[in-house]
mmCIF file as gemmi writes it, N, C-alpha and C atoms, coordinates in Angstrom:
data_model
loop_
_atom_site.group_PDB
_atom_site.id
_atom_site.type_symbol
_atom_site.label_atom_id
_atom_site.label_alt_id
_atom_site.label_comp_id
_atom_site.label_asym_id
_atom_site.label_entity_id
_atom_site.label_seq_id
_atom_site.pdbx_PDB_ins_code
_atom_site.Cartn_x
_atom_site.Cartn_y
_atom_site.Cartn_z
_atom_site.occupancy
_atom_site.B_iso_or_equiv
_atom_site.pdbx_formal_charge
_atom_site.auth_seq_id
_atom_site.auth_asym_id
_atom_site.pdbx_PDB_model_num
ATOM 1 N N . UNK Axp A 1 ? 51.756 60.099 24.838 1 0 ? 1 A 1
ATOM 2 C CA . UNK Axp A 1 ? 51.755 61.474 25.329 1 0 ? 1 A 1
ATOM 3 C C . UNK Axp A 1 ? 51.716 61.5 26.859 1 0 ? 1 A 1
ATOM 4 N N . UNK Axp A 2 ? 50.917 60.666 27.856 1 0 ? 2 A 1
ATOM 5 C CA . UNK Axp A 2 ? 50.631 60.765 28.936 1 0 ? 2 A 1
ATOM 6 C C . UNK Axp A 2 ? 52.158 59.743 29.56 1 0 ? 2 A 1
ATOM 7 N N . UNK Axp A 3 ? 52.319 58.897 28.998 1 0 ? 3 A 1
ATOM 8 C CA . UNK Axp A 3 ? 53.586 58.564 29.131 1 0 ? 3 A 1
ATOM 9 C C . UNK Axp A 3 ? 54.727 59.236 29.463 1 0 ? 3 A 1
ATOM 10 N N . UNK Axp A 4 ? 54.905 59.793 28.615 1 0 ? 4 A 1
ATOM 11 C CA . UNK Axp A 4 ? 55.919 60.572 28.507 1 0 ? 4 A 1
ATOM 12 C C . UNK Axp A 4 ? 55.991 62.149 29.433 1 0 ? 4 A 1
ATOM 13 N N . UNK Axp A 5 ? 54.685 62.259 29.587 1 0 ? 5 A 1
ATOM 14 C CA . UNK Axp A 5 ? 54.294 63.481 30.44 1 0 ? 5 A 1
ATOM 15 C C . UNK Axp A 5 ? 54.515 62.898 31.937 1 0 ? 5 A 1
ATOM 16 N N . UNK Axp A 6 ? 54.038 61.757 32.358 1 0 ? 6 A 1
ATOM 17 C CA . UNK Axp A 6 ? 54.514 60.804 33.447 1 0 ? 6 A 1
ATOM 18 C C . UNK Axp A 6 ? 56.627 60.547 33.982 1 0 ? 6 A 1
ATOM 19 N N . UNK Axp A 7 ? 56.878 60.342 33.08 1 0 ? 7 A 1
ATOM 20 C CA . UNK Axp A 7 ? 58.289 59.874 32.851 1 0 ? 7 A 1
ATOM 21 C C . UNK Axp A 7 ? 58.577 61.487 32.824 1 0 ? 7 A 1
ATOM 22 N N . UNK Axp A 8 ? 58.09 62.468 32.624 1 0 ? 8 A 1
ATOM 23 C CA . UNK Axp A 8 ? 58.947 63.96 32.604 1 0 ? 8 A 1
ATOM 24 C C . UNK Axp A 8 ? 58.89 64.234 34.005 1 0 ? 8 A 1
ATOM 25 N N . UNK Axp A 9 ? 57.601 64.052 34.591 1 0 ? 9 A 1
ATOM 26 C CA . UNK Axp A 9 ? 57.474 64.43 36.001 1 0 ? 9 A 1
ATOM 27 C C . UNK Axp A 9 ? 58.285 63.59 37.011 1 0 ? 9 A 1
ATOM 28 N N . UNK Axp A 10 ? 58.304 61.994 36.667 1 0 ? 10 A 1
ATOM 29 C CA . UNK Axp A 10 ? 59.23 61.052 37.868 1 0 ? 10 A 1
ATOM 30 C C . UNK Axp A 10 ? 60.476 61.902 37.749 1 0 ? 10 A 1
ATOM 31 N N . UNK Axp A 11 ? 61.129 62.022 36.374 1 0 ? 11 A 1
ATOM 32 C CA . UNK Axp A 11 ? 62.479 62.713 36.598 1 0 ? 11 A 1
ATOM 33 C C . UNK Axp A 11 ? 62.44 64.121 37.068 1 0 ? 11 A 1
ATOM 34 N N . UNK Axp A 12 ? 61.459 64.506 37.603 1 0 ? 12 A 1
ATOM 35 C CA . UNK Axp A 12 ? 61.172 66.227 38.267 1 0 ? 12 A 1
ATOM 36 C C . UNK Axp A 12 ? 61.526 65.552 39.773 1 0 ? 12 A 1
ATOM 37 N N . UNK Axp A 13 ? 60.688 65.098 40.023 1 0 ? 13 A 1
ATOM 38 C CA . UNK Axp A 13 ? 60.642 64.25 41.012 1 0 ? 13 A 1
ATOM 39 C C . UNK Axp A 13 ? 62.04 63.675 41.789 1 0 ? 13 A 1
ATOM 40 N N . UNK Axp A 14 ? 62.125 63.214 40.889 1 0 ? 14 A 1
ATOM 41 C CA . UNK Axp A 14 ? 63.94 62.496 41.169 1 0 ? 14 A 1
ATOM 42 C C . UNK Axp A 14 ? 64.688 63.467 41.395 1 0 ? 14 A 1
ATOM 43 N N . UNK Axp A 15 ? 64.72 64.455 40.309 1 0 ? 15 A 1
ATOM 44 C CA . UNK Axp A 15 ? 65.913 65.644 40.605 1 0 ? 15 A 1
ATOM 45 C C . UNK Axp A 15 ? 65.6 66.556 41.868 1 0 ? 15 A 1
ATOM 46 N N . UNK Axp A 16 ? 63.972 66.809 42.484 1 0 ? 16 A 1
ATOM 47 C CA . UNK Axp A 16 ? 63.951 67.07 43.857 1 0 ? 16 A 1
ATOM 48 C C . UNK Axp A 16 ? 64.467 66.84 45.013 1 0 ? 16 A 1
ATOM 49 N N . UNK Axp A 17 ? 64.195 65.336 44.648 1 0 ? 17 A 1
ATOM 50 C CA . UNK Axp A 17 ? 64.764 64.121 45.961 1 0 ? 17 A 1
ATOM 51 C C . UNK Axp A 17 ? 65.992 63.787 46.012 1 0 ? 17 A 1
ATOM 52 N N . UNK Axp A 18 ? 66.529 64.119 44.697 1 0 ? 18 A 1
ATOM 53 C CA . UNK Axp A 18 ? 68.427 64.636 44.911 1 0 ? 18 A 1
ATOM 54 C C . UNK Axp A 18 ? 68.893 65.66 45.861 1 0 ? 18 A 1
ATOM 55 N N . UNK Axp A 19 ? 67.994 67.086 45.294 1 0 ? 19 A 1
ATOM 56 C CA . UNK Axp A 19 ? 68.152 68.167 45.847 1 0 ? 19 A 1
ATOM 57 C C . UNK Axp A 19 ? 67.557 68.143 47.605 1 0 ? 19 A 1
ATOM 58 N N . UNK Axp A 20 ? 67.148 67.695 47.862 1 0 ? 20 A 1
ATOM 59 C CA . UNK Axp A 20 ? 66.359 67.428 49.296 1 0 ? 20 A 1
ATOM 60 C C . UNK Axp A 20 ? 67.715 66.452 50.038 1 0 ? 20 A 1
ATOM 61 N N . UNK Axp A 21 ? 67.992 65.436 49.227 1 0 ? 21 A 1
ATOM 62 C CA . UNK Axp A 21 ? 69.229 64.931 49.994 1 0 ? 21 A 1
ATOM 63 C C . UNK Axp A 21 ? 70.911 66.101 50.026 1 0 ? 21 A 1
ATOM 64 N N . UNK Axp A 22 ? 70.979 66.38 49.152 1 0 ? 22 A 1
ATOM 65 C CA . UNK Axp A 22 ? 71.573 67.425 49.269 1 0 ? 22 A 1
ATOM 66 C C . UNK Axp A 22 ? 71.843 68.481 50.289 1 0 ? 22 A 1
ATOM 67 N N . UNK Axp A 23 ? 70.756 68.845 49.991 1 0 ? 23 A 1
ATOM 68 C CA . UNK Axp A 23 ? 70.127 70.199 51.513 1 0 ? 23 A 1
ATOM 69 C C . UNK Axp A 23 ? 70.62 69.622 52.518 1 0 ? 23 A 1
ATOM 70 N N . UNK Axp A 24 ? 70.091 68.768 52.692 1 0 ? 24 A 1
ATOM 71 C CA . UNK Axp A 24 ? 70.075 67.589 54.091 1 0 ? 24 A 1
ATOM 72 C C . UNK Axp A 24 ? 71.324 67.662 54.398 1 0 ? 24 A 1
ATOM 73 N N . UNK Axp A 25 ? 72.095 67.354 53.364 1 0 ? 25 A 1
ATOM 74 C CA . UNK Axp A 25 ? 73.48 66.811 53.877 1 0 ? 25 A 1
ATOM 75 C C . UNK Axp A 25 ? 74.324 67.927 54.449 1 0 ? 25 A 1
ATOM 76 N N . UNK Axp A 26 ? 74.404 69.023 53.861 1 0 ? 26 A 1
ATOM 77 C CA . UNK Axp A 26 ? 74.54 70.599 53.581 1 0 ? 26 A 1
ATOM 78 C C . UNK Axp A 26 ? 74.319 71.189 55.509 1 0 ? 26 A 1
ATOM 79 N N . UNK Axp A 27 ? 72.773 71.138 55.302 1 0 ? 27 A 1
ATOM 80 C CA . UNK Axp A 27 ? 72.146 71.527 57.207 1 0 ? 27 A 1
ATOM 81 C C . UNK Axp A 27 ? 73.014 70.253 58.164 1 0 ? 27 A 1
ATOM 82 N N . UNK Axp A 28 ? 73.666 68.998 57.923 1 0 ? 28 A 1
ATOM 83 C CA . UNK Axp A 28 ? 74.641 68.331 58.884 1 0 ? 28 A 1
ATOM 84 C C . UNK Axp A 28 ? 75.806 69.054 59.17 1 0 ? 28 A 1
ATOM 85 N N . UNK Axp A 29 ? 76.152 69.16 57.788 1 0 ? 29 A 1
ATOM 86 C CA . UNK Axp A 29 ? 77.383 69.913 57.821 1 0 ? 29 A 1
ATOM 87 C C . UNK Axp A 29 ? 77.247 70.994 58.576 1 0 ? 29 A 1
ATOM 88 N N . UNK Axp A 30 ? 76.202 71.9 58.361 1 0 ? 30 A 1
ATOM 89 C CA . UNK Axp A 30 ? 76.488 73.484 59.234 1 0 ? 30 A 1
ATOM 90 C C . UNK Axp A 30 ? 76.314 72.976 60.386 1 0 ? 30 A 1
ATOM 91 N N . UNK Axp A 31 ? 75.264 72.143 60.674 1 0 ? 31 A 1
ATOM 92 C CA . UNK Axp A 31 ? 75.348 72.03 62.22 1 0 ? 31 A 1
ATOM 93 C C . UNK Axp A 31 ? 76.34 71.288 62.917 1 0 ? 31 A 1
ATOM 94 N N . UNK Axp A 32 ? 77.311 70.421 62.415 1 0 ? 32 A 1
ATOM 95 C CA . UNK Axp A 32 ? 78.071 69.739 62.702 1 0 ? 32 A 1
ATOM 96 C C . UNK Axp A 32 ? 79.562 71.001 63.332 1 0 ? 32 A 1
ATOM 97 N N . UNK Axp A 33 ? 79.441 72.392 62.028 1 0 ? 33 A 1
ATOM 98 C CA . UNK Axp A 33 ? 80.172 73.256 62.114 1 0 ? 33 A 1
ATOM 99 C C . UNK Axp A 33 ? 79.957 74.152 63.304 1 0 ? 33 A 1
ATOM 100 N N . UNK Axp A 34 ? 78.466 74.183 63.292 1 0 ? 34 A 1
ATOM 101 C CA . UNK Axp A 34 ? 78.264 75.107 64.608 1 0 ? 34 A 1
ATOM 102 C C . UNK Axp A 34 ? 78.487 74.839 66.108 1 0 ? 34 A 1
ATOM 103 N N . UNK Axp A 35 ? 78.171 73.293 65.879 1 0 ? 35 A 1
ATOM 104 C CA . UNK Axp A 35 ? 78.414 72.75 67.496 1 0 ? 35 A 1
ATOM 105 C C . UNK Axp A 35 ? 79.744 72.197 67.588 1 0 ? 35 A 1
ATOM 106 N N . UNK Axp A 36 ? 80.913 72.642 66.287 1 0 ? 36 A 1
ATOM 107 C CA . UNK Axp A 36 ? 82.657 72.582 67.24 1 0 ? 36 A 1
ATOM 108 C C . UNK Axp A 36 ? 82.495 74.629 67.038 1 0 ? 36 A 1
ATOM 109 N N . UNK Axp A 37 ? 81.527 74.632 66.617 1 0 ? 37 A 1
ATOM 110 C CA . UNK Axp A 37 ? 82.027 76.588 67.178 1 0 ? 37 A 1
ATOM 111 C C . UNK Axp A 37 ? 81.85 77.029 68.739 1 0 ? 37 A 1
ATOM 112 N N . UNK Axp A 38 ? 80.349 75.712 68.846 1 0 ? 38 A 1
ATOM 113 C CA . UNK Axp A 38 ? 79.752 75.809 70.097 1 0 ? 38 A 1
ATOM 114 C C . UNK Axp A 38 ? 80.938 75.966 71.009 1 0 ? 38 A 1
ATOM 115 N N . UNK Axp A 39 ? 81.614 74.8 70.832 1 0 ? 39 A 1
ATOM 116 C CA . UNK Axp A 39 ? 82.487 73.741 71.478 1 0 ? 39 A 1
ATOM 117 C C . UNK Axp A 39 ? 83.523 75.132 72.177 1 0 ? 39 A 1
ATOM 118 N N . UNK Axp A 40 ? 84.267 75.332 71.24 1 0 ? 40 A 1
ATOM 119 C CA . UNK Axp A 40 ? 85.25 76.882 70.901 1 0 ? 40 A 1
ATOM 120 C C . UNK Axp A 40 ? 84.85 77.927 71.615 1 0 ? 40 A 1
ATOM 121 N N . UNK Axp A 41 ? 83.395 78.158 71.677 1 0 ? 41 A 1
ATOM 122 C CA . UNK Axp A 41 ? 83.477 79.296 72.482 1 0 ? 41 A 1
ATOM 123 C C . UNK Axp A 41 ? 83.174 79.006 73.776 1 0 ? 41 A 1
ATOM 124 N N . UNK Axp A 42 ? 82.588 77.943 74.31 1 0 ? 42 A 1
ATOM 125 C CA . UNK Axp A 42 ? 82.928 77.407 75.57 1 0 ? 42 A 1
ATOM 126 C C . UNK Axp A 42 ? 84.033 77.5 76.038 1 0 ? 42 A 1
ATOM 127 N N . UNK Axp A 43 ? 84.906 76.895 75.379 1 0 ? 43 A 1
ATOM 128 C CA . UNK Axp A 43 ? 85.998 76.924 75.907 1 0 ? 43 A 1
ATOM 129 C C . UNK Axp A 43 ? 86.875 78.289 76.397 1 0 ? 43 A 1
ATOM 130 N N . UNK Axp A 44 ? 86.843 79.066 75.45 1 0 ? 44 A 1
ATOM 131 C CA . UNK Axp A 44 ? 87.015 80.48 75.449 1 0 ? 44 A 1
ATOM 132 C C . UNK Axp A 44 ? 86.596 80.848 76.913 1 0 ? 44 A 1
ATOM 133 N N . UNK Axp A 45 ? 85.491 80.584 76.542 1 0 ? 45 A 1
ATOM 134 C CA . UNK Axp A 45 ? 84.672 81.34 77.968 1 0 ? 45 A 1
ATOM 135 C C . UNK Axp A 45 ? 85.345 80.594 79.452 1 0 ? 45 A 1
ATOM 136 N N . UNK Axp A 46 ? 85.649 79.451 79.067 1 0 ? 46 A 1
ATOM 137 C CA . UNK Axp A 46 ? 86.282 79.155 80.445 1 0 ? 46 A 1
ATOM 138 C C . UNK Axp A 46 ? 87.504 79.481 80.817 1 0 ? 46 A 1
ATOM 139 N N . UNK Axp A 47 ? 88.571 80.008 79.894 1 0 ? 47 A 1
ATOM 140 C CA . UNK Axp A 47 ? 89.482 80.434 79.404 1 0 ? 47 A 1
ATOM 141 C C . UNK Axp A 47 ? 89.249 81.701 80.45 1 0 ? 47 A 1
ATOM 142 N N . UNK Axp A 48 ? 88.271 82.808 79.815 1 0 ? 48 A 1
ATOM 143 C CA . UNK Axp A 48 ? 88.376 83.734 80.538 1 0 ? 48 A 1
ATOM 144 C C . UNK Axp A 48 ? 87.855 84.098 82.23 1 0 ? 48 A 1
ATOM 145 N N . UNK Axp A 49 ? 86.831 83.12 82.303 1 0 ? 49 A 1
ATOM 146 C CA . UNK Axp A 49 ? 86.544 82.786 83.986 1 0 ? 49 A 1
ATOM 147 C C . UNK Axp A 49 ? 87.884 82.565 84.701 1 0 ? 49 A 1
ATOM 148 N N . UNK Axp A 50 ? 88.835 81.795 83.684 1 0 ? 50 A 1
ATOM 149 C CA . UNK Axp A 50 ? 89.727 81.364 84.842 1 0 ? 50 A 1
ATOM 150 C C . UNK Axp A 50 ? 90.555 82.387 85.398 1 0 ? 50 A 1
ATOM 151 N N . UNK Axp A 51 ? 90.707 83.449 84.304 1 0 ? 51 A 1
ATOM 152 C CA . UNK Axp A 51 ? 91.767 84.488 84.34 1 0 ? 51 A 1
ATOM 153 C C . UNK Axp A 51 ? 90.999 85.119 85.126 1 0 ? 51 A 1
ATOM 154 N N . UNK Axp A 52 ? 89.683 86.003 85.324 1 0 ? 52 A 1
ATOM 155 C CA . UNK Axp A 52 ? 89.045 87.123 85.866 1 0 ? 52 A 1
ATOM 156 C C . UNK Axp A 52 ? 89.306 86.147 87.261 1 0 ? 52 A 1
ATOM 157 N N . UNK Axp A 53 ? 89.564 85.089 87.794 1 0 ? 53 A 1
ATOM 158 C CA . UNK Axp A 53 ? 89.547 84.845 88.845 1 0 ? 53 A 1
ATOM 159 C C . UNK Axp A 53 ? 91.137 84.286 89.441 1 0 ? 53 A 1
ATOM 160 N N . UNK Axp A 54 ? 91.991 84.884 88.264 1 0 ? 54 A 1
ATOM 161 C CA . UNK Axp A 54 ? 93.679 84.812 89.118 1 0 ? 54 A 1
ATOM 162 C C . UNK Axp A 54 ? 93.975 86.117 89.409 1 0 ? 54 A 1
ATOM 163 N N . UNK Axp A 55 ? 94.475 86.431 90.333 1 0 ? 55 A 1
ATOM 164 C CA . UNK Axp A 55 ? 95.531 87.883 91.001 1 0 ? 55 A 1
ATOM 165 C C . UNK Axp A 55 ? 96.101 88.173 89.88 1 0 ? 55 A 1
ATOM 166 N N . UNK Axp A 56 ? 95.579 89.537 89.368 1 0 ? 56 A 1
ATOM 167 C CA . UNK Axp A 56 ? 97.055 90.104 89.007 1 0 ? 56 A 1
ATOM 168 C C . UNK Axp A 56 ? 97.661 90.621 89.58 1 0 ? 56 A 1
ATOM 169 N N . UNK Axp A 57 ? 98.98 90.512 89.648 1 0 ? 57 A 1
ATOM 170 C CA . UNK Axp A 57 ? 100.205 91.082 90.162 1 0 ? 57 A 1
ATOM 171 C C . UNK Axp A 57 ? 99.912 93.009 89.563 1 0 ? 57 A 1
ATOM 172 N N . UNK Axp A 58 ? 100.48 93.667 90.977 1 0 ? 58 A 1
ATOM 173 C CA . UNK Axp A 58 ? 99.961 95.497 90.054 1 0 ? 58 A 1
ATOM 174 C C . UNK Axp A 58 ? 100.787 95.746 88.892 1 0 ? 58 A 1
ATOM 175 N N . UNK Axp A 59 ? 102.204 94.853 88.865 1 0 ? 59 A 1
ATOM 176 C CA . UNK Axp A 59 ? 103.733 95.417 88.353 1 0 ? 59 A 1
ATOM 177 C C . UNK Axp A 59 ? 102.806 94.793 86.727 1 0 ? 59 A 1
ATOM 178 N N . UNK Axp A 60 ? 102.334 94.069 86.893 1 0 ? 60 A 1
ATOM 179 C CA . UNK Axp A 60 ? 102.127 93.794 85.819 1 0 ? 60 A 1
ATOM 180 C C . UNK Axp A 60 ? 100.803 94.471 84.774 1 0 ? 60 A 1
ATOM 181 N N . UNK Axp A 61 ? 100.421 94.55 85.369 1 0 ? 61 A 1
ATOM 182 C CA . UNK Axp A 61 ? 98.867 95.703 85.421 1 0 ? 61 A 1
ATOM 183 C C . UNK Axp A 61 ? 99.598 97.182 84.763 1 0 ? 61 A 1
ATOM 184 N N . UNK Axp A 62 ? 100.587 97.419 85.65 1 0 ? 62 A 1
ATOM 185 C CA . UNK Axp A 62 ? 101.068 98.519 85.388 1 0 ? 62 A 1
ATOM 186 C C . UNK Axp A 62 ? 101.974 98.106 83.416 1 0 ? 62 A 1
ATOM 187 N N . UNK Axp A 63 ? 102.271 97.395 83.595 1 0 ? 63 A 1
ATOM 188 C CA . UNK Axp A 63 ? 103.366 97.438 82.4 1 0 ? 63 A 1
ATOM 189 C C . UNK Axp A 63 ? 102.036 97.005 80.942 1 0 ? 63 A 1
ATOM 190 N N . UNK Axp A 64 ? 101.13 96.331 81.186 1 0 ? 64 A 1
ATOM 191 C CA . UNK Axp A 64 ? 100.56 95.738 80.455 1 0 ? 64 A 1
ATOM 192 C C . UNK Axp A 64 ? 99.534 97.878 79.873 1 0 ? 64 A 1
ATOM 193 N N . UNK Axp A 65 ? 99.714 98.177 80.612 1 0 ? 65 A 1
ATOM 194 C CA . UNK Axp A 65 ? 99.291 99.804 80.59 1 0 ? 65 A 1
ATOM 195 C C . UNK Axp A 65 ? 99.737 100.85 79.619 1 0 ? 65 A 1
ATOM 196 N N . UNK Axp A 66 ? 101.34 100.178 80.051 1 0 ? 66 A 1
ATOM 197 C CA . UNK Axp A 66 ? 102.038 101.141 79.393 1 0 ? 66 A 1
ATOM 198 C C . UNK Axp A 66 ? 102.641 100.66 78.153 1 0 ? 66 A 1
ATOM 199 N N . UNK Axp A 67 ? 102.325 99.088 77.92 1 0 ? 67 A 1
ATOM 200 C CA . UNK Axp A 67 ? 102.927 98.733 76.151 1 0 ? 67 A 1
ATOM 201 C C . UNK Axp A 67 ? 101.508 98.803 75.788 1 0 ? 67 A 1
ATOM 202 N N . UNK Axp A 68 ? 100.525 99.613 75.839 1 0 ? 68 A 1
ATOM 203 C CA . UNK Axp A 68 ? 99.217 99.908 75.361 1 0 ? 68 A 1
ATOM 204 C C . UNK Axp A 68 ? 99.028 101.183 74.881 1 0 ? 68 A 1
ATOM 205 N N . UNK Axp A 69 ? 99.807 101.789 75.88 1 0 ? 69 A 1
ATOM 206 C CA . UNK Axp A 69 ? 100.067 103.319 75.526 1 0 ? 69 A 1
ATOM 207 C C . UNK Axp A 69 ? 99.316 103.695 76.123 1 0 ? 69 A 1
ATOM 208 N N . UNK Axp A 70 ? 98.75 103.707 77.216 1 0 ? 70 A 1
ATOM 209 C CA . UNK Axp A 70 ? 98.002 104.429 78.152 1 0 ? 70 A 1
ATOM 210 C C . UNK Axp A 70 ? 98.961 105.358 79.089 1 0 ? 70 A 1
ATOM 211 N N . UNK Axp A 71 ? 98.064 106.393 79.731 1 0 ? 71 A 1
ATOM 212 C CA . UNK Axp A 71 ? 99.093 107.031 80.412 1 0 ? 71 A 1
ATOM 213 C C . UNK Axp A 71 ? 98.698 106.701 81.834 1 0 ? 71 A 1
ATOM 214 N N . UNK Axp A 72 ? 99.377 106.244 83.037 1 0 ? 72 A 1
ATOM 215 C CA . UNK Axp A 72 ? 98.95 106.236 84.317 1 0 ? 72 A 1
ATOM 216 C C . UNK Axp A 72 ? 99.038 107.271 85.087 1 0 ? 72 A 1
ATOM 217 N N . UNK Axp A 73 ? 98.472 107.311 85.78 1 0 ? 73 A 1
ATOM 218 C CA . UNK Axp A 73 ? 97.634 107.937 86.919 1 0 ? 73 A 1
ATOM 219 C C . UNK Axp A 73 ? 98.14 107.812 88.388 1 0 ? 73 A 1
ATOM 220 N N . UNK Axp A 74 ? 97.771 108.833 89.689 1 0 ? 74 A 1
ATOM 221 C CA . UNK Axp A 74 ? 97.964 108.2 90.727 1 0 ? 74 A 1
ATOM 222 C C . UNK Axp A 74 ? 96.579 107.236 90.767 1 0 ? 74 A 1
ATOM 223 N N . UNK Axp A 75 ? 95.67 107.339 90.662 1 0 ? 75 A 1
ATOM 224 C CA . UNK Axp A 75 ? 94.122 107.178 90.838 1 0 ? 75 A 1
ATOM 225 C C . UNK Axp A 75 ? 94.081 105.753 89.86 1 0 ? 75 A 1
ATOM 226 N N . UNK Axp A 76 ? 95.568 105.305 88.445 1 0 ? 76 A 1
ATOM 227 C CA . UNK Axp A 76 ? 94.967 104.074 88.426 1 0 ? 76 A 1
ATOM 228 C C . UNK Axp A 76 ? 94.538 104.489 87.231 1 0 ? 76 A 1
């Protein structure tokens, strides 16, 4: 009886320490996922530093306005 009550619990046991490796492996994966998201939006972001710091041309300002459908202005 105590045997067998022993041998019910190791295999409780076991099927935990499956599930625990599991998890484990699971939280690599997301974090493995999050830090090329990291990666991605870095990049992004440098992406857009670079632009907020090139000239736009106005002609282009202007046209990028008007395939938006905005209406211009003297004022811009």
């Amino acid at each position: 009886m105590l045997t067998s009550k022993l041998s019910a619990l190791s295999y409780q046991l076991s099927g935990i320490s499956y599930q625990r490796s599991a998890l484990s492996y699971q939280v690599s994966a997301i974090s493995d996922q999050l830090s090329a998201l990291s990666s991605q939006v870095s990049g992004i972001s440098s992406e857009l530093s670079a632009l907020s710091q090139k000239p736009w041309p106005i002609s282009d300002i202007c046209s990028r306005s008007v395939a938006k459908g905005q209406r211009l202005t003297a004022d811009g």
